[in-house]
N, C-alpha and C positions, 0 to 999 in steps of 0.2 A: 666399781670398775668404770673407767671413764672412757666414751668410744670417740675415738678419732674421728677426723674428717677421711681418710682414705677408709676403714673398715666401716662408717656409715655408708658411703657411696656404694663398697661390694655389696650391704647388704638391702639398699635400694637396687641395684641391680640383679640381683639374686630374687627378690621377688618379683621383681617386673619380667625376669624369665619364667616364673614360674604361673604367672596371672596373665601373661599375654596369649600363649598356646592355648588356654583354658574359652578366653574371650575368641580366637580366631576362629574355633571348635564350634563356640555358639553361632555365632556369626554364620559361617560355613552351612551350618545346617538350613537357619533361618534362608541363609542363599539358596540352597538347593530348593527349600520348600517353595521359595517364590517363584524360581523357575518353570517348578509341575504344573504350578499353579499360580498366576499373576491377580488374582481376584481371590480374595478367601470365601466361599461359601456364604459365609455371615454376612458377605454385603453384597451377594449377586441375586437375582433371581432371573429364571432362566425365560425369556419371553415367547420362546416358542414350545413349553410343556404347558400346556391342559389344565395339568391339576395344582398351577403358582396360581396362585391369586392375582386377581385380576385390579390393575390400577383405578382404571375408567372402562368402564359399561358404557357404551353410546346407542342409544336409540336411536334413526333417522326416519324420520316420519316427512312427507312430503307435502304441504300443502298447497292449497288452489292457489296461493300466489306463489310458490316456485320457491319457498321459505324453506329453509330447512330448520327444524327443531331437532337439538339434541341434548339429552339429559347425560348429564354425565354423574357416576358415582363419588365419594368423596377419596381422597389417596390414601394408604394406610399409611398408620405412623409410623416415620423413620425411626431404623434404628442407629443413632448417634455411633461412631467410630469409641472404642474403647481401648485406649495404647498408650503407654506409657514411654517414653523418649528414654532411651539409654543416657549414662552420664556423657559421654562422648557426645551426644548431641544435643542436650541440656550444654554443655561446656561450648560448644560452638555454637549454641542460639546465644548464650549470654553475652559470648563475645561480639558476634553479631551485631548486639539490642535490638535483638528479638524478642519479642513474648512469648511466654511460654502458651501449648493450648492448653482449652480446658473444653468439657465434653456438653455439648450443649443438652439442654432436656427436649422433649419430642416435639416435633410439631405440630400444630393443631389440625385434625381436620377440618378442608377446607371445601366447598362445591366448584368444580368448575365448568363453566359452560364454555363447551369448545365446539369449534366447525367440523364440519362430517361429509365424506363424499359417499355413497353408495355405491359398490363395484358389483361381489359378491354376496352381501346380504349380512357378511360379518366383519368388513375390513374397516379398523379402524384407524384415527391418521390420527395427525399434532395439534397444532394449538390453529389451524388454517383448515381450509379444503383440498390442502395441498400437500397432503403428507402422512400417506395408509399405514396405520396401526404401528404409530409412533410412541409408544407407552403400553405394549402389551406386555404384561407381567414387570411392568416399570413403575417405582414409586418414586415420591420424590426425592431429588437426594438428600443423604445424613452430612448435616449442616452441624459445623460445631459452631463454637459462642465466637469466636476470633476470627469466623466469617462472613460474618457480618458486614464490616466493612465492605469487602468483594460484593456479595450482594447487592447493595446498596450502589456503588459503583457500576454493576450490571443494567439496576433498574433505572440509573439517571441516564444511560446511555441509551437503553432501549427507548426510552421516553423520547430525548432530546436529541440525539446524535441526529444532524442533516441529511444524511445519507439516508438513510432510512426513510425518515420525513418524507425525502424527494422519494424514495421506489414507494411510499404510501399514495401519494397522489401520484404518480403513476398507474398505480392499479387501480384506483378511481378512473382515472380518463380511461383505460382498458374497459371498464365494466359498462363504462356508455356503447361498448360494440352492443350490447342486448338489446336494447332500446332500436337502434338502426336497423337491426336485424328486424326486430317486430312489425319495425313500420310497414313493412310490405303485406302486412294485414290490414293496415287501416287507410281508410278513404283518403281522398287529395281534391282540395276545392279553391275555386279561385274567383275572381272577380277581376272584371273588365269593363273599362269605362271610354269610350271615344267622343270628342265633340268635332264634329267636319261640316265646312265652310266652302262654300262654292260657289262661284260666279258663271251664269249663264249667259252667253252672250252670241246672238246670232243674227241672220240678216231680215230676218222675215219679222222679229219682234224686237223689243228695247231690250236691252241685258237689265239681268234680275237676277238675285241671287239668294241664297236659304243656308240655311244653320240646321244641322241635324244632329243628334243626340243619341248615342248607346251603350247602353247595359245589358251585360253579359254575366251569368253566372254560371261556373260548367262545376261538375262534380263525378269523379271519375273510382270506382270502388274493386280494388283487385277481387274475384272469386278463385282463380287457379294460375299458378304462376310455375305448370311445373316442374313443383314442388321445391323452388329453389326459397321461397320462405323457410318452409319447415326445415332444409338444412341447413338455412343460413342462421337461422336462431339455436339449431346444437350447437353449430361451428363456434359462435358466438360464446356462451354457456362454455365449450372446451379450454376456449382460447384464455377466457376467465379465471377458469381453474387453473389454466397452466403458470397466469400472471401472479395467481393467489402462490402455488409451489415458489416462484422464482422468488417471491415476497419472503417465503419462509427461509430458503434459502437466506435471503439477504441478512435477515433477521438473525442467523444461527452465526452466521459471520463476523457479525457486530459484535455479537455475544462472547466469539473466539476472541476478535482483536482485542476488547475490552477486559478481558480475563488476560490476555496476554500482556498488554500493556499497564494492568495493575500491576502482577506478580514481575516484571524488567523493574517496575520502580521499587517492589519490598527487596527484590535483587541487590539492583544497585544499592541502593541506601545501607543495604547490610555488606557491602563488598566495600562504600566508605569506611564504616565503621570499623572493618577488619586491615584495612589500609591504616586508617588514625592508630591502632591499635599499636600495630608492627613497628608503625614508626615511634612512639612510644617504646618498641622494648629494643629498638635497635639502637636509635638515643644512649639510652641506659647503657646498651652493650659498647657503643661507644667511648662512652662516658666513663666506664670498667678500665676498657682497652688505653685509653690514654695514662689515666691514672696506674695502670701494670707500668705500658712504656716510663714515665718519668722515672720510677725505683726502677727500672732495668727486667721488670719478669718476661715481656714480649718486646715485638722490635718493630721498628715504625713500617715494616711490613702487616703487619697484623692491626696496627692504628689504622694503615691505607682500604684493608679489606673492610676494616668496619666503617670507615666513612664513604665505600663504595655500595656498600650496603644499605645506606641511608639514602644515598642518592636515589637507590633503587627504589625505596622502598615510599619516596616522596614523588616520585616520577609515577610509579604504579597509582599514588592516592590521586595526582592530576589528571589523571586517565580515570580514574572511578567518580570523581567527580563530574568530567565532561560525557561521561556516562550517564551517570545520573540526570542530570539536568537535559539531555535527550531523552532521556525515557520518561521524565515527564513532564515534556513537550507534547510527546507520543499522548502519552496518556491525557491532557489537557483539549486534545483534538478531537481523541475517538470518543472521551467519556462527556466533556463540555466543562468541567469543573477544576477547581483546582486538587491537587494530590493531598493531600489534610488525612494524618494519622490514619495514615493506610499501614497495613499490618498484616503479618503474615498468615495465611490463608489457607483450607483446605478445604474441598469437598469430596466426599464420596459420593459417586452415582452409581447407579446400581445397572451394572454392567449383566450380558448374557457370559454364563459359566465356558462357552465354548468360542473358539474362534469363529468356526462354521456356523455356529447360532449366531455370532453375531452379524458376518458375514449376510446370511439368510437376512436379516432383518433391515439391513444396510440396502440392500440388492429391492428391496419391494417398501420400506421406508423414508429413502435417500429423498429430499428435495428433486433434487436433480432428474430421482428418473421417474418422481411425479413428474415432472413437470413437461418429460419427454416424450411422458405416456398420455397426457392430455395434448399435447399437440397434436402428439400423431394420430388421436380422434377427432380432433379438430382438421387435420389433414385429409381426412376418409370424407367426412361434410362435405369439405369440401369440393368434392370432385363433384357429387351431388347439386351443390349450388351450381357451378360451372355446366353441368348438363344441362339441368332444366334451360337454359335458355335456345336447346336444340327443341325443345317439345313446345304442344300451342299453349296458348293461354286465351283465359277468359276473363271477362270483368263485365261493368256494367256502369253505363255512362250517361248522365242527367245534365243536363241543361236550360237553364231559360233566359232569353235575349229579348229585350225590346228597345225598339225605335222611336224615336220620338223626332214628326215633322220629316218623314224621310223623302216626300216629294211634296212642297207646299202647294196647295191647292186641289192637288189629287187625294193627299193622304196623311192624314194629320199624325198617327201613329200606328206600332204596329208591337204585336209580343209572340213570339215562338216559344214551345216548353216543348223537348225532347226526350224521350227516355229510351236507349239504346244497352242491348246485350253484342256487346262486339267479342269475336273471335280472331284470335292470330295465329296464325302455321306459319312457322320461318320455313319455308322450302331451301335456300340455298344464301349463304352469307359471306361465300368467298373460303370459306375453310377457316377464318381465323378462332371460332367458337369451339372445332374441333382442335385444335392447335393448344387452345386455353383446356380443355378437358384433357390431355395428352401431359399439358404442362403440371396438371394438377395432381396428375396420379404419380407423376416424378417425386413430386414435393412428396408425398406421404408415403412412398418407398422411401422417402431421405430418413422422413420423421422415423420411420418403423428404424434404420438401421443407427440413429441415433440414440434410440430406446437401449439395442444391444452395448451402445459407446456407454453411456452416462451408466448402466451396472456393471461392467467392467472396472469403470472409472471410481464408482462406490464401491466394488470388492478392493482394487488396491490402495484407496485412501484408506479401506479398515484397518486392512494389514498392516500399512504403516502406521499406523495412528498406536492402532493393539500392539507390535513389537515395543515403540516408542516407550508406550507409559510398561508394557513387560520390562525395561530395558529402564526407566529410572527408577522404580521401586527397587530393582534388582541393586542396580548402584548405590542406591542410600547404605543397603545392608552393607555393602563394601565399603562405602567412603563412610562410616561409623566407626567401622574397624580402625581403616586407615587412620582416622582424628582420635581415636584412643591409643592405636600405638606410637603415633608424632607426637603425640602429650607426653607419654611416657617415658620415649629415646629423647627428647628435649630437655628433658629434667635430668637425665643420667648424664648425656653430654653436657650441660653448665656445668654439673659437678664436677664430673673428671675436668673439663675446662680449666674450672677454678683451681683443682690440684692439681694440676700440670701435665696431665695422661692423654688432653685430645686440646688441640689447636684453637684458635679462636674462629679460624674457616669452620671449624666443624661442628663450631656452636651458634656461627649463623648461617651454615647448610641444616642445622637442627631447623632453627624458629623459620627458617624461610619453610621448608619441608611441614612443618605442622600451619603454618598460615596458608599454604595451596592445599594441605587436608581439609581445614576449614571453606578455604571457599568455594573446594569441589563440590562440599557437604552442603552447604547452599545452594550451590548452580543446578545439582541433581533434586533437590526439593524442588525447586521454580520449576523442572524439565517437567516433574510429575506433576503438580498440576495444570500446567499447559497443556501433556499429553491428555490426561483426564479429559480436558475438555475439548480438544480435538478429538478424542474416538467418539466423544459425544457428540459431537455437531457431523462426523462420518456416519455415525447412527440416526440422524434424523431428530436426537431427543432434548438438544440442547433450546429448552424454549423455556417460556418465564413460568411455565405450569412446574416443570421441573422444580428450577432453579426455585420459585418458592413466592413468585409477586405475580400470579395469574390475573388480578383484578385490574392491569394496564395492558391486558393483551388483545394485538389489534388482531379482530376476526374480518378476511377477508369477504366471508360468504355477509358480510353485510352491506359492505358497497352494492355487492350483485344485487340485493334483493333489493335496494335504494333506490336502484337504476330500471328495477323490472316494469314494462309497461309504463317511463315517465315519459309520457307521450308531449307534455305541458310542463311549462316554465322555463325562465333561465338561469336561474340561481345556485348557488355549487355552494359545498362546505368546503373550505378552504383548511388544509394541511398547516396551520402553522407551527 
């Protein structure tokens, strides 16, 4: 029995009724479950329970030079993402030329020695001094093999990018406040030298004149200043730490824009490619549609739509072009490099199971409100340095002068040596000392009410960040569907097309309709790893110890101890 072209077509259409409900069913589910839950189990751990294992142990031990040592533990082995891509999304990588993934094997444990501030005796921070218990119950993330590029990408930016460089020696010159601060513990000496010339001339004898000669050596040794030393070297120490957070901050940013401006360029590049595609089958559909019109099947109406459709669909690739080549501008800026077989990307980090837990960890993690929170102790210092200059002071003051020839003929020369404990009471200064201590307690009301801005500010970055990547995983599961049933009604519509049942409009409202499934299907992968790494950098935990190249990560807490007590020299290490 031989099957026609119209009873093929019912009976392609008769299964594609009966396999699409089947697949929306699945889909649907998968939908619901992402929803409950935007993180599976498998790849979170919760960083605020007890009994998750613990990423990094930090010991903080203080020593007599102000050093801080910390031992950290090794991370446990990721567990790599195990998923397999629907044919729907296998069919729109290919289209794409995309790679397929593939599942990487684990990562090695690694040591990492990180910076550590002391709060409560267990708080622990990021890859700085500027950033409390940034990887509690946090491992690194599950890296497949096709991310490597990304990576790579991340650590030439983190290295190179300018920006950075410059907030690096920025927190250099910040860490010289320590040094300034100490000096008002150390002595001040000086040396003084006069040679004076004088002509004597009077009436009772000849004018005669002498040359005299002095050296002066004074040395002057603060014992109580106070007490505005001792607060001006916390303040100092705060202000450090706080430059160290803003550092980390900068860093986490980098990190963002640099993941962001990878994944616009595998974007774009795959939105040419589905451009070059379409035009390709519209071509063809063209090319159909003329060859109908000359034997009389359609009418040069239907020639006009399909060559309006190419216009479109040549207009949409010049725009995916000039896309492209902006994004990797973008990327040539933030990363330093050129775009070279970049490829599509994925990381899992290992997110907390709850909003509120992550929220929690955002709120006492964040950059930002380290950094809020060392100022405004650095602010409290402050008031303290500002007073002491109402209260006495002591020191102790040494000198020796001598004269040489100071009256010729009486006295050839002469030497004084001094040693004085002098005392000072400011009694009355006009009130401007009171004014600056008035001023000072303003400033650290500011700081304290800026503490409450910057975790307001890190609860609603989370939220958006957490709804965001909720809200593209959720999508993938839709737009898979969607690119499996545009595949489908495309294929039914040419046919009926070709047997005369559906128009030539509606077999390129088909292929346009499966080309915008396809590059939804794309645009919501890029959104997801963007989000990914925005709740990460809202968590605090987007740093190179993560990401998996700990052995380039700059620890602030080494300028400070660089700078501690360099009383001598002038030489600097230069950022280049």
């Amino acid at each position: 029995m031989m099957m026609t072209p119209r009873l093929k077509t019912c009976l392609l259409l008769t299964a594609a009724l009966f396999l699409a409900p089947a697949a929306y069913a699945r889909n649907a589910e998968e939908l619901l479950a992402a929803q409950a839950n935007p993180f599976p189990p498998s790849e979170v751990a919760d960083p605020l329970d007890p009994s998750a294992p613990m990423t990094t142990q930090k010991a903080v031990e203080e020593g007599s030079g102000g050093e801080d040592v910390i031992a950290a533990t090794p991370a446990p082995q990721p567990v790599p993402e195990e998923s397999k891509k629907s044919s729907a999304e296998q069919a729109a990588a290919q289209a794409a030329g995309l790679p397929q993934e593939e599942v990487a094997a684990p990562l090695p444990e690694k040591e990492i020695k990180r910076g550590s501030r002391a709060k409560d005796g267990d708080d622990l921070i990021g890859n700085a001094p500027t950033a409390e218990s940034s990887e509690r119950g946090m491992s690194q993330a599950a890296l497949e093999s096709s991310s490597q590029p990304l990576l790579d990408a991340l650590r030439t930016a983190y290295i190179n990018n300018p920006t950075l460089r410059a907030a690096r020696a920025e927190m250099k010159a910040t860490a010289e406040a320590l040094p300034q601060a100490q000096s008002g513990w150390m002595p001040q000496s000086d040396i003084a030298g006069t040679v004076t010339s004088a002509e004597i001339d009077s009436d009772s004898s000849s004018g005669d004149g002498t040359t005299s000669r002095n050296l002066e050596l004074s040395l002057t040794q603060p014992l109580y200043r106070g007490g505005r030393t001792i607060s001006g070297i916390g303040s100092a120490r705060d202000l450090i730490l706080a430059q160290g957070a803003v550092l980390n901050a900068t860093e986490q940013q980098l990190l963002l824009s640099a993941a962001t401006a990878y994944m616009d360029v595998v974007l774009n590049k795959a939105l040419v490619n589905l451009s070059e595609n379409n035009i390709e089958v519209v071509s063809k559909q063209l090319e159909a549609s003329r060859n109908r019109f000359e034997v009389g099947e359609v009418t040069r109406t239907d020639v006009a739509q399909s060559e309006a459709r190419l216009a479109l669909a040549e207009a949409t690739r010049i725009s995916a072009v000039a896309n492209l080549k902006s994004s990797l501008a973008t990327y040539e800026q933030v990363v330093g490099g050129a775009a070279d077989g970049l490829t599509q990307a994925k990381i899992e980090f290992r997110f907390p199971e709850t909003l509120d837990d992550a929220i929690a960890l955002a709120e006492k993690n964040s950059p930002g409100v380290v950094a809020s929170e060392y100022l405004h102790q650095s602010a409290e210092k402050d008031i303290g340095k500002v007073f002491g200059e109402l209260l006495p002071e002591l020191g102790l003051s040494a000198s020796w002068d001598k004269t040489w020839n100071p009256q010729p003929g009486d006295q050839d020369d002469s030497a004084t040596t001094s040693l004085s404990l002098v005392a000072t009471i400011p009694l009355y200064e006009g009130g401007y000392t009171r004014s600056q201590v008035r001023q000072a307690k303003y400033v650290a009301n500011q700081r304290y009410i800026e503490i409450i801005e910057s975790r307001r500010a890190a609860r609603q970055d989370v939220i958006s960040n957490w709804e965001n990547l909720m809200a593209a995983k959720a999508e993938i599961l839709s737009r898979r569907s969607q690119v499996e049933a545009s595949r489908v009604a495309q294929e039914g519509v040419r046919q009926e097309a070709e047997l005369g049942t559906r128009t030539i409009l509606d077999a390129l409202d088909a292929d346009q309709e499966y080309l915008d499934a396809q590059v939804a299907l794309v645009s919501a992968e890029r959104d997801e790893v963007v989000a990914s790494f925005a709740l990460a950098q809202s968590l605090g935990i987007l740093t190179p110890e993560v990401l998996g190249f700990p052995e380039v990560s700059y620890n602030p807490l080494r300028d400070m101890a660089a700078a501690d007590w360099k009383m001598l020299g002038l030489g600097v290490d230069r950022v280049d």
